[in-house]
C-alpha positions in Angstrom: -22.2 -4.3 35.5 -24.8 -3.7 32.9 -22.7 -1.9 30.5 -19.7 -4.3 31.1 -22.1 -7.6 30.0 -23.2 -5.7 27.1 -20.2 -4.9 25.9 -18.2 -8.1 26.6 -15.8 -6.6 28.4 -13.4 -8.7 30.5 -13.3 -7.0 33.7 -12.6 -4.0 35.8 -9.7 -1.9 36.2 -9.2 0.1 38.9 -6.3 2.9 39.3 -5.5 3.9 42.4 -2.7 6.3 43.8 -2.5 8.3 47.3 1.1 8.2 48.2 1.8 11.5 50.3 -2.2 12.8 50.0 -3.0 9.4 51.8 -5.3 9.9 55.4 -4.8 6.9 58.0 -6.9 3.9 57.1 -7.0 4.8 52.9 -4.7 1.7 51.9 -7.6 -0.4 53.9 -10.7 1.4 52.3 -9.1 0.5 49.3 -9.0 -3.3 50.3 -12.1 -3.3 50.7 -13.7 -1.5 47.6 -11.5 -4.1 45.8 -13.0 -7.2 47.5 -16.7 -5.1 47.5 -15.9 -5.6 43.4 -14.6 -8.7 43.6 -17.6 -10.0 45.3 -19.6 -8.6 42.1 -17.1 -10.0 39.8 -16.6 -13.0 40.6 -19.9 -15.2 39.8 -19.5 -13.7 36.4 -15.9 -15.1 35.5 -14.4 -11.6 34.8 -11.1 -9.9 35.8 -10.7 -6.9 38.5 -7.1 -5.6 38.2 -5.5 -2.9 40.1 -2.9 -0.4 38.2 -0.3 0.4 40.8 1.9 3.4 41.8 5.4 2.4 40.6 7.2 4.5 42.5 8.3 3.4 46.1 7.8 6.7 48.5 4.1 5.6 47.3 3.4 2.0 47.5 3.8 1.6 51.1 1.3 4.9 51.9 -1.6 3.5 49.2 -1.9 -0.7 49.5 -1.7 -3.6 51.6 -0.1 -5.9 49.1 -0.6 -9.2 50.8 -4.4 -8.9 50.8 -4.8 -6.9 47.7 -2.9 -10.1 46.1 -5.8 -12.3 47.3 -8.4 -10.3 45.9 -7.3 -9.3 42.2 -6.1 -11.0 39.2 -3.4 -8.8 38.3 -1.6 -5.3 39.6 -0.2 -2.9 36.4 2.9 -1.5 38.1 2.9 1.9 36.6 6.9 2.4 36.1 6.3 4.1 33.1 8.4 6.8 33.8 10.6 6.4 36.8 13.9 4.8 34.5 13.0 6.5 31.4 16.2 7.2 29.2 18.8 5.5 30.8 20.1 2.4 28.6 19.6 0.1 29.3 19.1 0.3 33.2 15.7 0.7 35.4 16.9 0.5 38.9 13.5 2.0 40.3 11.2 0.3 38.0 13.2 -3.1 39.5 13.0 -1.9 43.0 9.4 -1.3 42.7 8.5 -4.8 40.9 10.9 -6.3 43.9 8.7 -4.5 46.5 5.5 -5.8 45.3 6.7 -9.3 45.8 8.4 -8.6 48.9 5.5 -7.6 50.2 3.5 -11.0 49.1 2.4 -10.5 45.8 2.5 -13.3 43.9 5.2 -12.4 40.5 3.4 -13.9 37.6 0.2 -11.3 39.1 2.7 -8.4 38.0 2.8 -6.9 34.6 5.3 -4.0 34.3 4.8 -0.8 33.1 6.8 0.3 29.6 5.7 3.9 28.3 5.5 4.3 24.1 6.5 8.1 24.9 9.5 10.3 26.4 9.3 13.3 28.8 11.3 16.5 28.2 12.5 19.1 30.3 9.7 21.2 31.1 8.5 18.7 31.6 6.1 17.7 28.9 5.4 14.2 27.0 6.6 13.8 23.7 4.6 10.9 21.8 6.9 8.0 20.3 6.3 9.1 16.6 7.0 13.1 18.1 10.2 11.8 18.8 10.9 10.3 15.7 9.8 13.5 13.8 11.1 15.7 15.7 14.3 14.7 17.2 13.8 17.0 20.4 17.1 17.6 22.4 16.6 16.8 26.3 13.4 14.1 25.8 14.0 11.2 27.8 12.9 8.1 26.1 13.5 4.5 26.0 15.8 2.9 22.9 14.7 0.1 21.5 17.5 -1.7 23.8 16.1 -0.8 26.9 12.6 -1.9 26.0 14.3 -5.5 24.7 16.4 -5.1 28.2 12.8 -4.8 30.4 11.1 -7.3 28.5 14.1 -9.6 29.2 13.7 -8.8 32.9 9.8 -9.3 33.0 10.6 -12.9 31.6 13.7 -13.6 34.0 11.5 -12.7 37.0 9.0 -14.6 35.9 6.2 -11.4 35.9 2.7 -11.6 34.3 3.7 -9.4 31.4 3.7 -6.1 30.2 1.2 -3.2 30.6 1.8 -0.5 28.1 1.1 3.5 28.5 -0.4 4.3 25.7 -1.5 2.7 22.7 -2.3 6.6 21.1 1.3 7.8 21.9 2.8 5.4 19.6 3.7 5.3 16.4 0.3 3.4 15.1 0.4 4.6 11.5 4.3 3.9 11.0 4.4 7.4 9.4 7.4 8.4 11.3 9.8 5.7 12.9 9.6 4.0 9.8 9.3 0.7 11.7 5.8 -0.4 10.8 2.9 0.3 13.1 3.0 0.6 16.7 7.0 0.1 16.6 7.1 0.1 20.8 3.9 -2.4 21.1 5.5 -4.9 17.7 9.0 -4.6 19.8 7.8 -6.0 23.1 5.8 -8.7 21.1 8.4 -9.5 18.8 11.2 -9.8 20.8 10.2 -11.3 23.8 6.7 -11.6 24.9 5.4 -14.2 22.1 7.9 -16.6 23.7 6.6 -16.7 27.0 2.7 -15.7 26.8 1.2 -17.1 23.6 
């Protein structure tokens, strides 16, 4: 708490994953270290958010949705990479946003996950501006499209926003896309998100 009042910092992120490595009781362990922060947080006006699995097999072995929904400010759903490359459809990423709120999260708590990189065959990631220097065969990355196509779906469904993976892995000089600096990041602003969350 010290470090995050010194350095002005918002709030607390916490990531937190168990899916098949999950023992009985983990998803409520985890309720509670998120309401143990909460607690802390609280009095001081700042954020705890949770980043999320995005991937279904997952969700249902690592949180209990309902109360984790009462206790943070926002969940990043981490579908980063589950649709990648497949213009200009995300049926899992969907699926995944869709279960959250099933399960009683409230929407406008969701921000969706959109990666600024692809993944090839081995596989390995290859960084936005890799892409564009390299034109690797077999990368799986999103088109602009898509990205303007999930955007468009946060804002239908009435989500939170977007939550971006990462900042490094795109283009941030503009060297290589030759679409300005951070092309991925100025797309989702651009084309959608100024709109809806000034």
């Amino acid at each position: 708490m010290e470090i995050m009042n010194a350095e002005n910092f918002d709030g607390v992120n916490v990531l937190w994953v168990y899916g098949q490595l999950s023992q009985p009781g983990d998803e409520q362990r985890f309720t509670l270290l998120m309401k143990e922060l909460r607690d802390q947080l609280a009095p001081q006006g700042k954020l705890l958010t949770a980043s999320v699995s995005g991937v279904i097999a997952d969700i249902g072995n690592s949180y209990e949705i309902f109360e984790l929904s009462r206790i943070v400010d926002f969940f990043n759903v981490m579908t980063f990479e589950v649709d990648l490359g497949i213009p200009p459809e995300f049926p899992n990423a969907e699926a995944a946003m869709q279960h959250f709120v099933t399960a009683g999260a409230l929407a406008i708590q969701l921000n969706m996950g959109i990666a600024t990189y692809g993944i090839g065959q081995d596989p390995d990631v290859w960084a936005k501006y890799e892409v564009c220097q390299d034109n690797p065969i077999g990368v799986s990355i999103d088109s602009d499209a898509t990205i303007i196509a999930k955007v468009d779906y946060i804002k239908t469904k009435g989500f939170g926003g977007v939550y971006v993976k990462s900042l490094d892995l795109d283009d941030f000089n503009g060297n290589y896309c030759k679409q300005g600096d951070y092309p991925v990041i100025q797309l989702i602003k651009a084309c959608c998100v100024e709109e809806s969350f000034p």
